[in-house]
C-alpha positions as CSV (number, residue, x, y, z in Angstrom):
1,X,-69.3,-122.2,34.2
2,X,-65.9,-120.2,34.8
3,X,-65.9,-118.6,31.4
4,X,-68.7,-118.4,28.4
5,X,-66.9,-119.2,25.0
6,X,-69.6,-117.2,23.0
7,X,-68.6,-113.7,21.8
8,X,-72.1,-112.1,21.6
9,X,-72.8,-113.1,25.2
10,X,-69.7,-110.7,25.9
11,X,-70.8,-108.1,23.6
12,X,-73.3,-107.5,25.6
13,X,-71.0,-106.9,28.0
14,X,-70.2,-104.2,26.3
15,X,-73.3,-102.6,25.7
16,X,-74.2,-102.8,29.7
17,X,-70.6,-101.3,31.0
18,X,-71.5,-98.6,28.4
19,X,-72.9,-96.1,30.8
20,X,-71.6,-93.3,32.3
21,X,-72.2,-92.2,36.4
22,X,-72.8,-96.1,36.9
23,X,-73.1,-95.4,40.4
24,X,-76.8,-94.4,39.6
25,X,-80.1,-96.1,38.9
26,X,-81.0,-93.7,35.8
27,X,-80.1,-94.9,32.2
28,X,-79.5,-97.9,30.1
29,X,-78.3,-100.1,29.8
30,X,-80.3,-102.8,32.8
31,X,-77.1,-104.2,33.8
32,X,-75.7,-101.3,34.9
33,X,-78.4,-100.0,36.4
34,X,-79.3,-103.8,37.6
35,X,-75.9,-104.1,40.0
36,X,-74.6,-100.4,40.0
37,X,-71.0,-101.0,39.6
38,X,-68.2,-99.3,37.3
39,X,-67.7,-100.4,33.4
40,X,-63.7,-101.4,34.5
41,X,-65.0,-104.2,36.6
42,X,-66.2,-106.4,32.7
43,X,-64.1,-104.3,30.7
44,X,-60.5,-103.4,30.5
45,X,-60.5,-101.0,27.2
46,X,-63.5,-101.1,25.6
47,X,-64.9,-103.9,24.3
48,X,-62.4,-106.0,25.2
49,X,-62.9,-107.9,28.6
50,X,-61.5,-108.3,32.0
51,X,-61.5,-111.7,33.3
52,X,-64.8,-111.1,35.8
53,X,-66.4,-110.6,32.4
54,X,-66.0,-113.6,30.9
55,X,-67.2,-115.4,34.1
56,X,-70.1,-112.9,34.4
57,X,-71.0,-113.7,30.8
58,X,-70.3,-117.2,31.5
59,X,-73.1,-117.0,34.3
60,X,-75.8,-115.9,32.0
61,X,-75.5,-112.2,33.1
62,X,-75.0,-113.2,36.5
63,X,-73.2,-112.0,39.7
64,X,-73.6,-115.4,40.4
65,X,-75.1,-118.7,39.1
66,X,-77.9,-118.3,41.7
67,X,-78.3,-115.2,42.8
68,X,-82.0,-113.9,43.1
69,X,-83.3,-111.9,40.1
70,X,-83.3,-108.2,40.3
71,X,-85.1,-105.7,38.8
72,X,-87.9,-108.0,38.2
73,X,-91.6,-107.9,38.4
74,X,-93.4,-109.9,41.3
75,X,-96.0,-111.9,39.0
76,X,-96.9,-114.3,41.8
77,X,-96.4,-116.9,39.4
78,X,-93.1,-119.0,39.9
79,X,-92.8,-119.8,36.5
80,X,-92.8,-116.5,35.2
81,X,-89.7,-114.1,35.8
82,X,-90.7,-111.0,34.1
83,X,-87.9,-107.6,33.8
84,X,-89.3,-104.4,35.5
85,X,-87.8,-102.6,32.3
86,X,-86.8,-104.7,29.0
87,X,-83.1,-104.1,28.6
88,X,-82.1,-102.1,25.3
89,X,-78.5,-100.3,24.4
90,X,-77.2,-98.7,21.5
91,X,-74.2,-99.1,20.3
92,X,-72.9,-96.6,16.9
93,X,-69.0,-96.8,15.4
94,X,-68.5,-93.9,13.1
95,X,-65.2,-93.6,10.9
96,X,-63.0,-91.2,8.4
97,X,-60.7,-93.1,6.1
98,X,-58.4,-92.0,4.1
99,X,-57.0,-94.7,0.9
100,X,-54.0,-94.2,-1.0
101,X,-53.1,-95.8,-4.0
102,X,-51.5,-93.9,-6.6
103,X,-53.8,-91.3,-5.9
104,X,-55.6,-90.3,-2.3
105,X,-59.2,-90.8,-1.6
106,X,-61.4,-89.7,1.9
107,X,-64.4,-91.3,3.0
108,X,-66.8,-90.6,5.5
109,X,-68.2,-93.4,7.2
110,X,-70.8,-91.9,9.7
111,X,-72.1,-93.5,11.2
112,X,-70.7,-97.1,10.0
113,X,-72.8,-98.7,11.9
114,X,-75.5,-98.6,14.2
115,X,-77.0,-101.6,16.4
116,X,-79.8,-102.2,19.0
117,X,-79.0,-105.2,21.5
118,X,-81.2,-106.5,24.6
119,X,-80.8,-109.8,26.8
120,X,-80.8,-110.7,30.1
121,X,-82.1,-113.6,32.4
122,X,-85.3,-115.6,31.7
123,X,-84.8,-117.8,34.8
124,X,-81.9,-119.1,37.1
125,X,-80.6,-120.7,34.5
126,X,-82.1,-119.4,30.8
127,X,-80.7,-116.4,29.4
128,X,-81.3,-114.7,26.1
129,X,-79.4,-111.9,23.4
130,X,-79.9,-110.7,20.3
131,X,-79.0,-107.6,18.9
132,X,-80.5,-105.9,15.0
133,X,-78.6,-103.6,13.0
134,X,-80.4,-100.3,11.9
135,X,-77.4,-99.4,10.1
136,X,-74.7,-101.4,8.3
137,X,-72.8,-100.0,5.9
138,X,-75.2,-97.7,4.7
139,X,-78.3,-100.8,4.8
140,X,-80.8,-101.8,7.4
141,X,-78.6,-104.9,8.5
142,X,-81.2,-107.2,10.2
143,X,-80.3,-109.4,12.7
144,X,-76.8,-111.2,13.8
145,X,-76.6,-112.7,17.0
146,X,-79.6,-114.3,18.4
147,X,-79.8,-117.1,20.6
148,X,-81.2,-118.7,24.2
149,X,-78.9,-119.6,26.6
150,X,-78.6,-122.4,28.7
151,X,-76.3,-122.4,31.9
152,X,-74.9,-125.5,33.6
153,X,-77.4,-127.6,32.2
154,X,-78.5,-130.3,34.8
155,X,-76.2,-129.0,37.2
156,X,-73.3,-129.8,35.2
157,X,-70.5,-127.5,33.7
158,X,-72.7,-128.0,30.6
159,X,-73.9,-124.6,28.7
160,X,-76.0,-124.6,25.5
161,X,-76.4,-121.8,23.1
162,X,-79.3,-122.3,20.7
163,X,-80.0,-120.0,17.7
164,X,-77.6,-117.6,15.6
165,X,-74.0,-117.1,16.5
166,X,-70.4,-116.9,15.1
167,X,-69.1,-120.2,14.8
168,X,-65.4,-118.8,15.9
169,X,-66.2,-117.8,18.7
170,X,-64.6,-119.9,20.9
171,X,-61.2,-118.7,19.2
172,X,-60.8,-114.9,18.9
173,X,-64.2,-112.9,19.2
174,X,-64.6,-110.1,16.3
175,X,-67.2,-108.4,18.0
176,X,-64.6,-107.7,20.8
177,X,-61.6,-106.7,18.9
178,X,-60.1,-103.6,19.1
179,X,-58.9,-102.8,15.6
180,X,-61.2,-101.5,12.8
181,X,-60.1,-103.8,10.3
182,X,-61.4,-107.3,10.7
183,X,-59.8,-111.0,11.1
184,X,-59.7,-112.1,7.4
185,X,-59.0,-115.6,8.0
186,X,-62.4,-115.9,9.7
187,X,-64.6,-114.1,6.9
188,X,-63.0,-116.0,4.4
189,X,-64.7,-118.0,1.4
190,X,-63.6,-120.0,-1.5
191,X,-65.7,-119.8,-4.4
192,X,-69.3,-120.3,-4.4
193,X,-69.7,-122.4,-1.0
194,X,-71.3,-120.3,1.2
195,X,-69.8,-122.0,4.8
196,X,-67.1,-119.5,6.4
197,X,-66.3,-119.4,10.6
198,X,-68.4,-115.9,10.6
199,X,-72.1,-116.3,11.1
200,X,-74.5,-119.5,10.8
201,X,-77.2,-121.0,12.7
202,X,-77.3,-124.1,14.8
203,X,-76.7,-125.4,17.7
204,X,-73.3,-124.7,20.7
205,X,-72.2,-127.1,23.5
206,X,-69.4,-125.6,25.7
207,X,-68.4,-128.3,28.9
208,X,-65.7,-128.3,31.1
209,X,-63.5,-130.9,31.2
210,X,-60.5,-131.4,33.3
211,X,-59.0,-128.1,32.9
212,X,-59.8,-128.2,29.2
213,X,-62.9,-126.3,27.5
214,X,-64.4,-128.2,25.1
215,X,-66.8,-126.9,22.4
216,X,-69.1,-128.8,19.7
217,X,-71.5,-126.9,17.1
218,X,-74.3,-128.5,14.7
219,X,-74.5,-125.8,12.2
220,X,-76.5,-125.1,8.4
221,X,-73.3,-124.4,6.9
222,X,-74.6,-122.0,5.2
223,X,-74.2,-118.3,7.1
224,X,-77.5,-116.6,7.9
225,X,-78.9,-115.9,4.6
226,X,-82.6,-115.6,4.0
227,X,-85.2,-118.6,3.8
228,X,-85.4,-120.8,0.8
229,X,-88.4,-120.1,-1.4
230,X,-89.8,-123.3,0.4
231,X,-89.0,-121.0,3.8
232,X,-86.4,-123.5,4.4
233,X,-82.8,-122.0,5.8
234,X,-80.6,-124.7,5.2
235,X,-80.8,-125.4,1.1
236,X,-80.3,-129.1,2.0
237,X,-80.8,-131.6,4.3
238,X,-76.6,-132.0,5.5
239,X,-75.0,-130.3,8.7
240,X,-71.7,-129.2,9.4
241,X,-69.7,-129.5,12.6
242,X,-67.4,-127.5,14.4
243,X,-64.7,-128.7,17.3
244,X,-62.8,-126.9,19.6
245,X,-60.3,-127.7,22.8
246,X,-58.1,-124.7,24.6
247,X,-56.7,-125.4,28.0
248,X,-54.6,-122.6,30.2
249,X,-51.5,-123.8,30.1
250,X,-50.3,-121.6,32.7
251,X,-51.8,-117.9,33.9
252,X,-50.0,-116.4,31.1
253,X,-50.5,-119.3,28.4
254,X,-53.5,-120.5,26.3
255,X,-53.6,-123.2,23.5
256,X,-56.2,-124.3,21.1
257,X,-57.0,-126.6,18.3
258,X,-60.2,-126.4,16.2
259,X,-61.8,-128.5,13.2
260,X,-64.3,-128.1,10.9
261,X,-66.2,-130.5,8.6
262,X,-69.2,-129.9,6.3
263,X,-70.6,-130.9,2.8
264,X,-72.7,-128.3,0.7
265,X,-74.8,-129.3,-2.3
266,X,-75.1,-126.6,-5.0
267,X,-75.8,-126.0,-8.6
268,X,-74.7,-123.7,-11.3
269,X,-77.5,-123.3,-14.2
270,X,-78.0,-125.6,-16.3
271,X,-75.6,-128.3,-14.8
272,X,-76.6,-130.9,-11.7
273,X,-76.5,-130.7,-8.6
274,X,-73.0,-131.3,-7.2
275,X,-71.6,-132.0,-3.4
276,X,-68.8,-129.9,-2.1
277,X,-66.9,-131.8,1.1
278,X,-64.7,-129.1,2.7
279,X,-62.9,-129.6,6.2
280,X,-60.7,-126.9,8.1
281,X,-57.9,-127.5,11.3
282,X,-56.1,-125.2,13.0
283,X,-54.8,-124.0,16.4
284,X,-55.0,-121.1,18.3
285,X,-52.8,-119.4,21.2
286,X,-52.6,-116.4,23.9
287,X,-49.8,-115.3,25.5
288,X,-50.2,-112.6,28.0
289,X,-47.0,-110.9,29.6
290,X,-48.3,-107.9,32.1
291,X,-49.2,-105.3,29.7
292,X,-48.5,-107.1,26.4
293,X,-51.0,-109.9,25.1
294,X,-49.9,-111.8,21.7
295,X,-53.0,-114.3,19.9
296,X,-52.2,-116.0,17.0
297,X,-54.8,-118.0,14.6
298,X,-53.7,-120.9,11.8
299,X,-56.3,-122.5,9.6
300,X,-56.1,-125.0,6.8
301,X,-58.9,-125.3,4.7
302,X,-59.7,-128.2,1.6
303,X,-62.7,-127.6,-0.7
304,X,-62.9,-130.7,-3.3
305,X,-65.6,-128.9,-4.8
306,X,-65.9,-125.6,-4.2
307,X,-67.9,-123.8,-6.9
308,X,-70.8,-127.0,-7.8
309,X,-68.9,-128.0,-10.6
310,X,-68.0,-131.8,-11.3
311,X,-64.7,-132.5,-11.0
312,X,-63.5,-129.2,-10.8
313,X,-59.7,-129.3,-9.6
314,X,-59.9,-128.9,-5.0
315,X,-58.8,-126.0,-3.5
316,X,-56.5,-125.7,-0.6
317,X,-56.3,-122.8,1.4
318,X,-54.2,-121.6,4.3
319,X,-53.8,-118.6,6.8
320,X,-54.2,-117.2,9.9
321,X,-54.0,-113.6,11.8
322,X,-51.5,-112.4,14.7
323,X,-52.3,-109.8,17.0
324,X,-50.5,-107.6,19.7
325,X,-52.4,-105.6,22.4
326,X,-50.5,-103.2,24.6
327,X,-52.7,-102.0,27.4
328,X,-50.7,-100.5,30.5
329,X,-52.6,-101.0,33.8
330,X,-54.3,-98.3,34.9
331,X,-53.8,-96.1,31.5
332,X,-56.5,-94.8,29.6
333,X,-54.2,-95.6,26.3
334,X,-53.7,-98.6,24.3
335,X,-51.6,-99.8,21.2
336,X,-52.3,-102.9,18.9
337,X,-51.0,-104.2,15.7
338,X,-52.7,-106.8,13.4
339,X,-51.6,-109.2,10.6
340,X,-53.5,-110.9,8.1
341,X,-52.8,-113.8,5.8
342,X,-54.9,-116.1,3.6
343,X,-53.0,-117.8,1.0
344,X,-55.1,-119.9,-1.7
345,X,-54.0,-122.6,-4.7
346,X,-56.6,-121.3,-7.0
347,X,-58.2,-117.9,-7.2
348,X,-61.3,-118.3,-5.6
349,X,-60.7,-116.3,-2.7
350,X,-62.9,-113.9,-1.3
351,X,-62.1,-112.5,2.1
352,X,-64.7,-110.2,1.9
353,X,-63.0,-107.2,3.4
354,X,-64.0,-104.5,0.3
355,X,-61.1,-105.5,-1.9
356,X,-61.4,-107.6,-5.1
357,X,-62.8,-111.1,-4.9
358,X,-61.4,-114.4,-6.8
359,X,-57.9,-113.7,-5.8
360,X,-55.2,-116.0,-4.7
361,X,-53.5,-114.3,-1.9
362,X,-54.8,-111.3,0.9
363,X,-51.8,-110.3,3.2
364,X,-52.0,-107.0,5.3
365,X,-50.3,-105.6,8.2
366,X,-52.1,-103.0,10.6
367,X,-51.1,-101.0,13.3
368,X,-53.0,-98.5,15.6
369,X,-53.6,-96.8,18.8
370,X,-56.3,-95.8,20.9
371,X,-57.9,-93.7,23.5
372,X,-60.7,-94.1,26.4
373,X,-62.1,-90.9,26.7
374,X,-65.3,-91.7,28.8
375,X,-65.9,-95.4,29.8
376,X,-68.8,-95.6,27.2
377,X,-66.7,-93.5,24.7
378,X,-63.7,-94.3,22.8
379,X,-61.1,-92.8,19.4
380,X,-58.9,-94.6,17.4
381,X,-56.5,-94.1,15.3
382,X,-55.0,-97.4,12.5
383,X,-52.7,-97.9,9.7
384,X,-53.4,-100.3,7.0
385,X,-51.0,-101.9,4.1
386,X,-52.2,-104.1,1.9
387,X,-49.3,-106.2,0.5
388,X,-51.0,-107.3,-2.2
389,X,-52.6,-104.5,-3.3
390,X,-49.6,-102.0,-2.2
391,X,-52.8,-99.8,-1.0
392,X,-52.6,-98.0,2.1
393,X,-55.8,-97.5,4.6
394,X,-55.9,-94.4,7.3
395,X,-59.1,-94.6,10.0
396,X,-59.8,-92.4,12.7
397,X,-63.1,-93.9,14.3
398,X,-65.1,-93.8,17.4
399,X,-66.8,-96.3,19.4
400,X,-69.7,-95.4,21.9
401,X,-73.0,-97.3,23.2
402,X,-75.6,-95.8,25.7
């Protein structure tokens, strides 16, 4: 396929273009050792990137659909395609932040985080990534993404992702964003039902159609918690389902439209067990013009049930994010700017983003800048308001994989 709609195939992108003196076989990690070429050709700034690396992603981690495997081991089996070297990167983001509310606070966060990610080709047309956090937020973080990969199933423009993945990822990617602070609509809850457009595990179709990319996803619905005492990981026997359509509209112009349905059955001690039905719409846009690129996201969410409670009054909930990247060609500098907005009817709201939960409303406005200092090595600088809160947020961060 032209382009993979599936963030973590992407991020490790990042983790490959990560190396310096790609010109050379030594280092980590495989894919730049694998073709020998420069980070800029996947990557404009770090991790966001270029067009050839969507379509390289979209390939499985291929040149090309069919290109003959490199690197590999000759087994003398033709079933078996085995890497020379399994293909490992690191990747650490580190960060000081400064709050102010009233009164100023500092906090060193380094590192923030700290992750190990591998994948790569299992034949012409199976792929595989995962990646484990060491380090999250001070905790052993355990594993994210994980998933097989299937490209152009039966020839078609068909792929298949099988395993654990972020179900928005055929909107806006959050692994690839350049801001520290995160797209709240997408972390978003509403009381105790567990389903958000963040993590989950199931099942991704991506086909194109027409001009139009199409994508459909059997999901748990319930995130990527551990196992049920009976070691099941969905706590009941219903799956949700996600949509989404986007189509180019022109070079510069990108629409979307998603939707979401799911039902969750819960129970709060000592009442019964109760069904929550909760659906989500919404559209998404790009608009590139040279070095400026705008994306905006809308979602409108309806819990009827939201907390396992019988007849409990439904809970409507709306927001969405806009973002502007500034990137000059050629220039080692970037700008962006961020906006946040969920908006609920009751206060069940949870966005969490470190700031109090069961709240009706979380608005913030960010804006930030940016430096590539090596192609694997990157500084930031952001502003954060809160509007709600009238709480201020000052980061200075690095990003850097090897």
């Amino acid at each position: 396929m032209r382009m993979c709609r599936s963030g973590p195939i992407i991020l490790l992108l990042l983790s490959s273009a990560f190396v310096p003196q790609m010109t050379h076989a030594s280092g980590i990690p495989a894919f730049a050792r694998r073709y020998r070429v420069s980070c800029n050709l996947c990557h404009t700034v770090i991790p966001k990137v270029s067009p050839f690396g969507e379509v390289f992603a979209g390939n499985g981690f291929r040149m090309s659909p069919n290109e003959t495997p490199r690197d590999t081991v000759n087994t003398g089996d033709a079933l078996l395609q085995l890497f020379r070297d399994v293909p490992l990167a690191m990747r650490l983001d580190a960060y000081a932040q400064a709050y102010i509310n009233g009164s100023a606070a500092t906090d060193l966060q380094t590192p923030y985080n700290l992750k190990i990610l591998s994948g790569g080709t299992i034949s012409n047309k199976l792929s595989y990534y995962l990646y484990f956090f060491f380090f999250e937020r001070g905790e052993i973080g355990g594993i994210e993404d994980a998933f097989v990969y299937v490209n152009d199933l039966g020839g078609k423009p068909v792929d298949v992702a099988v395993g654990q993945f972020q179900v928005s990822d055929p909107m806006f990617k959050r692994e690839l964003r350049l801001e520290s602070q995160d797209y709240a609509i997408y972390r978003a809850r509403i009381g105790r039902q567990p389903a958000d457009l963040t993590y989950d595990r199931g099942i991704m179709v991506l086909a194109e159609v027409a001009g139009f990319t199409i994508t459909g996803e059997l999901l748990n619905g319930n995130g990527k918690g551990p196992a049920e005492p009976d070691r099941r990981l969905d706590n009941d026997p219903i799956k949700n389902v996600f949509g989404h359509v986007t189509r180019e509209l022109t070079p510069n112009v990108r629409l979307g439209a998603m939707g979401y349905y799911g039902r969750q059955r819960g129970t709060v001690d000592p009442g019964p067990t109760v069904q929550n039905t909760l659906w989500m719409v919404g559209g998404d846009a790009t608009i590139s013009l040279g070095p400026i690129e705008v994306n905006a996201q809308y979602v409108h969410r309806e819990d009827d049930a939201p907390n396992f409670v019988a007849n409990e009054p439904k809970a409507v909930a709306n927001g969405g994010l806009a973002e502007l990247i500034i990137h000059p060609p050629g220039s080692r500098w970037y700008g962006v700017a961020l906006y946040n907005l969920v908006d609920a009817n009751l206060p069940l709201l949870d966005v969490r983003l470190g700031g109090p939960k069961d709240v009706t409303r979380y608005q913030t406005l960010t804006a930030g800048a940016g430096y590539v200092l090596r192609r694997n090595f990157r500084v930031l600088a952001e502003g954060t308001w809160d509007l709600e809160l009238k709480e201020a947020r000052w980061t200075l961060g690095l990003t850097t994989a090897f």
